[in-house]
Phi, psi and omega in degrees: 000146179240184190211129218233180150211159175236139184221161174245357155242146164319052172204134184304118190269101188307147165099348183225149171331280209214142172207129223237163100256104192336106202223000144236126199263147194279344187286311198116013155273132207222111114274184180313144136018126146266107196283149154065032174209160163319144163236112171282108231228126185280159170247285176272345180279128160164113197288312186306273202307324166311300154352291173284347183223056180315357152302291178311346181314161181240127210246148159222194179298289192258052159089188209312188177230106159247172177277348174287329178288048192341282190355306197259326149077060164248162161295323183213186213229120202242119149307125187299136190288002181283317217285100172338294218284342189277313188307342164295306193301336151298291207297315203312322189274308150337306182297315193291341188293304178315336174305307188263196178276069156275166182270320180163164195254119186254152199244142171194139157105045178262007184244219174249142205306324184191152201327296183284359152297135314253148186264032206269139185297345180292289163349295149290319176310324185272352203272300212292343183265335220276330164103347178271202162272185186280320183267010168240036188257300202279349184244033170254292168352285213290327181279313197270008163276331172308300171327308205303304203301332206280349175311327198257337173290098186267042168217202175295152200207106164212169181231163187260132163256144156287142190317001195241150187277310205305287224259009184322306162335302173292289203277312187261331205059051173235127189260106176310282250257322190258342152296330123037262202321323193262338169243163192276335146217202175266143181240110162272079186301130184230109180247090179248146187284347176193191201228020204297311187248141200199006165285343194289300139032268186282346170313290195272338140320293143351270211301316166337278203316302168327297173291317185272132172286010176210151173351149166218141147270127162253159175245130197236159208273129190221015180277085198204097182289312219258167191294315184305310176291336194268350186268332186290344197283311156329305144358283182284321151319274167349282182302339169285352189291341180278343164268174199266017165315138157314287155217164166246124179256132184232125180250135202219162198267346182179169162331313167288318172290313163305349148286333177284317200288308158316322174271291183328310193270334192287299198267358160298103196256352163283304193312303179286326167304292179348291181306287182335329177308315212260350183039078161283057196298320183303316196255059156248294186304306212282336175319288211295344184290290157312329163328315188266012168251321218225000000 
């Protein structure tokens, strides 16, 4: 197993596989190229552009899909994923990325905001000509901007899931099986302010692996100052190390906190007897691996 990071700054970390960075923002902040990393690109979440285009939002029977809206009861501010002109403006930025020396482009917020999403007349008009039902309208919708998005990516090509195994289909229009086809692997964000009870964890991670027909990575909330969150953390790391993941990705505010996580599991001598108990050979090696940096 290897072990990565997702970061909000440009930078190569030692010690670790992948490196992924966020270079479109759910806010609507967009930045330059990350050479030599994953570029994690929001798609449809973008507060900014709604903001300049209330039109563009994506409606349902109980109004936008904003985070303002208790009703519809998002996380974020969703642009209807039908609207031509914002889906050019991702691919053009998608291109521009593509441009410099990147590793490849990971896709996340690229589906519909929630189940009941969107009814907008552009929507209907298209659910109602395409001859399917709704909910294999919305994950045809939602699979061919994937095809499409994947035309402009000359490196690795992968999307980010929202976390549910079951009802993903149902809630997103995300078809596990026809996306498959177009990436190279699966990015599972599993996000806790910390990881002290951990089994739901090895569940839904389980379940990724079971169901996805490609690689999966997971990504776990890794902003963690004090010695109690970072030993759980770690922790939970050992035990995923026994499955067939691709990698674990820790998402951190920076470099220095991806290094604080490091010295930590290097100099922690309960923690490494632990692995040894229990013989964690997999989070052994990134241990010794770190060790020989840190």
């Amino acid at each position: 197993m290897e072990i990565g990071l997702v970061t909000y700054t440009p930078e190569i970390v030692k010690g670790y596989d992948y490196h992924v960075y966020y270079s479109k923002w759910v806010n609507g902040s967009i930045f330059p190229a990350a050479r030599r990393m994953q570029n994690d690109v929001t798609c449809f979440g973008d507060a900014k552009a709604i903001r300049e285009n209330p039109d563009i939002v994506a409606i349902s029977k109980n109004g936008p899909a904003l985070r303002k809206n208790r009703k519809a009861n998002l996380a974020f501010d969703y642009v209807c994923p039908t609207n031509q002109e914002y889906r050019t403006k991702v691919f053009d930025y998608i291109k521009t990325l593509n441009k410099e020396d990147i590793k490849g482009v990971t896709l996340n917020l690229y589906h519909f905001p929630e189940e009941e999403f969107c009814i907008c007349p552009r929507c209907v008009e298209l659910w109602q000509k395409s001859g399917l039902n709704w909910i294999n309208w919305r994950a045809d919708t939602i699979t061919k901007f994937i095809e499409e998005a994947k035309t402009y990516v000359k490196g690795t090509f992968a999307v980010e899931m929202f976390p549910d195994p079951i009802l993903a289909k149902e809630r997103f229009g995300i078809d596990f099986d026809k996306i498959a086809q177009f990436v190279d692997y699966f990015h599972v964000p599993l996000s806790a302010r910390d990881y002290l009870t951990n089994y739901w964890v090895n569940l839904i991670g389980r379940d990724f692996l079971k169901t996805l027909k490609k690689p999966v990575v997971l990504e776990l909330s890794a902003e963690m100052p004090n010695f109690e969150k970072m030993d759980a953390l770690l922790k939970t790391i050992a035990h995923l190390s026994r499955y067939d993941f691709k990698a674990i990705l820790l998402l951190v505010h920076d470099s220095k906190n991806a290094m604080q996580i490091s010295e930590f599991a290097v100099k922690n001598r309960e923690f490494r007897d632990w692995l040894t108990k229990f013989e964690f050979s997999e989070m052994i090696k990134i241990v010794d691996k770190w060790a020989s940096i840190y």
